[in-house]
MARDOVO-226654 format. One line per field, with one value per residue (C-alpha): residue number from 0; x, y, z; residue in three letters. Coordinates in Angstrom, 2 decimals, decimal comma. Layout:
drengu: NUM  ...
c1: X  ...
c2: Y  ...
c3: Z  ...
tornu: ALA  ...
end
This chain:
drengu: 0  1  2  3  4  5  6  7  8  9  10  11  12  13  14  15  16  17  18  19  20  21  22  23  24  25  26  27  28  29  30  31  32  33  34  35  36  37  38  39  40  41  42  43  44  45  46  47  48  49  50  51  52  53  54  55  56  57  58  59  60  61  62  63  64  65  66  67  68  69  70  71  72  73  74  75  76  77  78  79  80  81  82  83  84  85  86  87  88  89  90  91  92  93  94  95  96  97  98  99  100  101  102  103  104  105  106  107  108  109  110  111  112  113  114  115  116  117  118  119  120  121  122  123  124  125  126  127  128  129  130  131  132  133  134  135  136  137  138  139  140  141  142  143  144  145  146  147  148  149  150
c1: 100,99  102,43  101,25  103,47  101,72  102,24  103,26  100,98  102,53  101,20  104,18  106,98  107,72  107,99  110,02  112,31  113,46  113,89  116,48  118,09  118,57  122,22  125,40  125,65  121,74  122,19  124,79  122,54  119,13  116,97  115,02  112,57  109,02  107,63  108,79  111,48  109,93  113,03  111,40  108,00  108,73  110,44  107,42  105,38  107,21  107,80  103,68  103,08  105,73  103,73  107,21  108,30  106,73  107,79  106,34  106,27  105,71  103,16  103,08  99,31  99,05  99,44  102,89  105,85  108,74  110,28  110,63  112,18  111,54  110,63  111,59  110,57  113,41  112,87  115,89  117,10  119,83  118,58  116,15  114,25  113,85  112,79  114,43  113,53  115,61  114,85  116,49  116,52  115,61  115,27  113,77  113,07  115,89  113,41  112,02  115,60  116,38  112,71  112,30  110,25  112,90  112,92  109,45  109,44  112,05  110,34  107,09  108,99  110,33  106,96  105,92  108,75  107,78  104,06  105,37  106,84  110,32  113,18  115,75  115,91  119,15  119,93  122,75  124,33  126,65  129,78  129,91  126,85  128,67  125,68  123,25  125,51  125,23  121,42  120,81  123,61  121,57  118,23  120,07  121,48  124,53  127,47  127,69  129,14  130,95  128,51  130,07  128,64  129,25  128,11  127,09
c2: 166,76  169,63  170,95  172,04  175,04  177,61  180,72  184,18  187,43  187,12  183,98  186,89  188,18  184,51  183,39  185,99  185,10  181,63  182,80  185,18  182,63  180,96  182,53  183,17  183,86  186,86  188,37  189,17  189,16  191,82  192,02  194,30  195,14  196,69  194,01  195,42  196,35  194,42  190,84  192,11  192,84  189,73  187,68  189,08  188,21  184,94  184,53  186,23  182,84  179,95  177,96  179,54  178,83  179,78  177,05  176,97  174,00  174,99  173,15  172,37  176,00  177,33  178,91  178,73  176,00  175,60  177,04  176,51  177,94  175,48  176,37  175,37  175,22  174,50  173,61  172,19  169,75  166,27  166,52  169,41  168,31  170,12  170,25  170,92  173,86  173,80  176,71  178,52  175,84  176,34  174,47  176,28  175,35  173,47  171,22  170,55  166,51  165,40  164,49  167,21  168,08  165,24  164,78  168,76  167,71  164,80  166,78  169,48  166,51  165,28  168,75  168,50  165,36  166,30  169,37  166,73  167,25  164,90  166,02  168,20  170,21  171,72  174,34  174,32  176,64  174,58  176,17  174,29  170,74  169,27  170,41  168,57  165,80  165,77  165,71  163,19  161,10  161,81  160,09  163,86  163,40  166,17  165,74  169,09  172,11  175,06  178,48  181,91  185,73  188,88  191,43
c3: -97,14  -99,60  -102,25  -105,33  -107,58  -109,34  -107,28  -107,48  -107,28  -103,39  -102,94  -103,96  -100,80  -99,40  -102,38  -102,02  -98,73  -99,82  -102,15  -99,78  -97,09  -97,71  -98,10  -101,83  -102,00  -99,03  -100,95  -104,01  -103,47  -102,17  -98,83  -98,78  -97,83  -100,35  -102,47  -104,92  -108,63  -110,20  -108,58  -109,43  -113,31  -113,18  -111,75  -114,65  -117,30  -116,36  -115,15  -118,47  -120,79  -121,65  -121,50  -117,87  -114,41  -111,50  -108,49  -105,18  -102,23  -99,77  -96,20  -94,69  -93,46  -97,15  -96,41  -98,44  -98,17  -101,52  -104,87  -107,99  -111,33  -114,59  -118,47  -120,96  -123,36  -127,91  -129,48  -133,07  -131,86  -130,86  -134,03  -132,36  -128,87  -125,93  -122,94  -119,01  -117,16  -113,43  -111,62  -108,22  -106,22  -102,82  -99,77  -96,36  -93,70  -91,33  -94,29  -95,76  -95,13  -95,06  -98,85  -99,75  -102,11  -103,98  -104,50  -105,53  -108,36  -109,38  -109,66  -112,12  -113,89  -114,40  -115,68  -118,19  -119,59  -119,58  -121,96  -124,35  -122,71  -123,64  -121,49  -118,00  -116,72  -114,30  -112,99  -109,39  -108,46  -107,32  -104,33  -103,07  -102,67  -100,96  -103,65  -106,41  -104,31  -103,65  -107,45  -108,10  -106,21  -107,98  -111,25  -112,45  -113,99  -114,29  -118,33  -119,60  -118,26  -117,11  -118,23  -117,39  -117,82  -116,54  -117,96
tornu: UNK  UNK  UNK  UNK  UNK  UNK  UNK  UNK  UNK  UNK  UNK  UNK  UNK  UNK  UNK  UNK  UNK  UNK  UNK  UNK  UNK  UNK  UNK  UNK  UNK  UNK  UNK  UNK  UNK  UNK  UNK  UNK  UNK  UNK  UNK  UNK  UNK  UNK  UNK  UNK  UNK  UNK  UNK  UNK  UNK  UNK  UNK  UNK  UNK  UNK  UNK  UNK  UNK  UNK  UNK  UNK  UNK  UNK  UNK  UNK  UNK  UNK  UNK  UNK  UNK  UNK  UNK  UNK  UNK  UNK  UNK  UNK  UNK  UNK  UNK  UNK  UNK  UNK  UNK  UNK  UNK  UNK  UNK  UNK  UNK  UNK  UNK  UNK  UNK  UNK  UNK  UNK  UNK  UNK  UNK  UNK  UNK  UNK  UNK  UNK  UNK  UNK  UNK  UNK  UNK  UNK  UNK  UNK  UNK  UNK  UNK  UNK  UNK  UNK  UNK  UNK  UNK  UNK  UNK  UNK  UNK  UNK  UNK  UNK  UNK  UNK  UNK  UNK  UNK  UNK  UNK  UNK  UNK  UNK  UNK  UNK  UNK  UNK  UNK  UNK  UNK  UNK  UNK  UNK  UNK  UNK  UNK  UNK  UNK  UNK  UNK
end
C-alpha cells in the first residue's frame, strides 16, 4: 500500500535525492547534508502557495519513493480555465515498473480536477525517451512545442 501526501520540510532531504538520481538530475541538483538553503527557501515558498504542492509517495515504512510537484495554474484563454502543471516527477529506482507511477499521476490528476482543473500538462525533457513514453501511455498527448530559457 502507498500513500501519496503532501511532503513536510522533513521529506527534503529524501526528495532531493530523488531528483539527483539519473543522469540529467546528478548534474544539477545538490547533495548535501545539511540540506542546501536554496531547496529549503524553495520548499517554503511553495508550502507557503495555495495553488502549489509539492507531494510525495510513501512505501509502508513511511519512506520516500516518489515525488512530483502539482500547480495550480489561472489563465484567461479557454474562457478562464485552470489548468494542472505536474513537474519533477520522480519514482525511486527499485519501485520504477510496478505501477506506482501511474497511480501517483492519476492521484495528481485527481487533485487537479478536484481544484476545478480543465486541463493538466506536463513537461519532459526529451532526453528521457522512456518518460515520454510512460505518459503517452497514460492518454498524454505531445500537443505543442515546449520552449525554455535560462537565465
Amino acid at each position: 500500500m502507498h500513500v501519496f501526501r503532501s511532503a513536510r520540510q522533513s521529506d527534503l532531504a529524501d526528495i532531493i535525492r530523488l531528483l539527483a538520481d539519473d543522469d540529467l538530475g546528478s548534474t544539477r541538483e545538490v547533495v548535501s547534508d545539511p540540506t542546501d538553503a536554496r531547496y529549503l527557501a524553495a520548499f517554503a515558498a511553495i508550502d507557503a502557495d495555495p495553488n502549489q504542492t509539492l507531494a510525495v509517495a510513501s512505501d509502508q515504512a513511511g519512506g520516500v519513493i516518489g515525488c512530483l510537484q502539482l500547480s495550480f495554474l489561472p489563465g484567461l484563454s479557454r474562457a478562464g480555465m485552470w489548468r494542472g502543471q505536474i513537474e519533477s516527477v520522480r519514482i525511486a529506482k527499485d519501485h520504477r515498473g510496478s505501477g506506482l507511477g501511474s497511480q501517483f499521476i492519476e492521484w495528481a490528476i485527481a487533485r487537479c480536477a478536484e481544484h476545478g482543473c480543465g486541463l493538466v500538462q506536463l513537461t519532459s525533457d526529451k532526453m528521457r525517451v522512456d518518460s515520454i513514453r510512460f505518459y503517452e501511455k497514460l492518454g498524454f498527448v505531445a500537443s505543442h512545442e515546449g520552449l525554455k530559457r535560462n537565465l
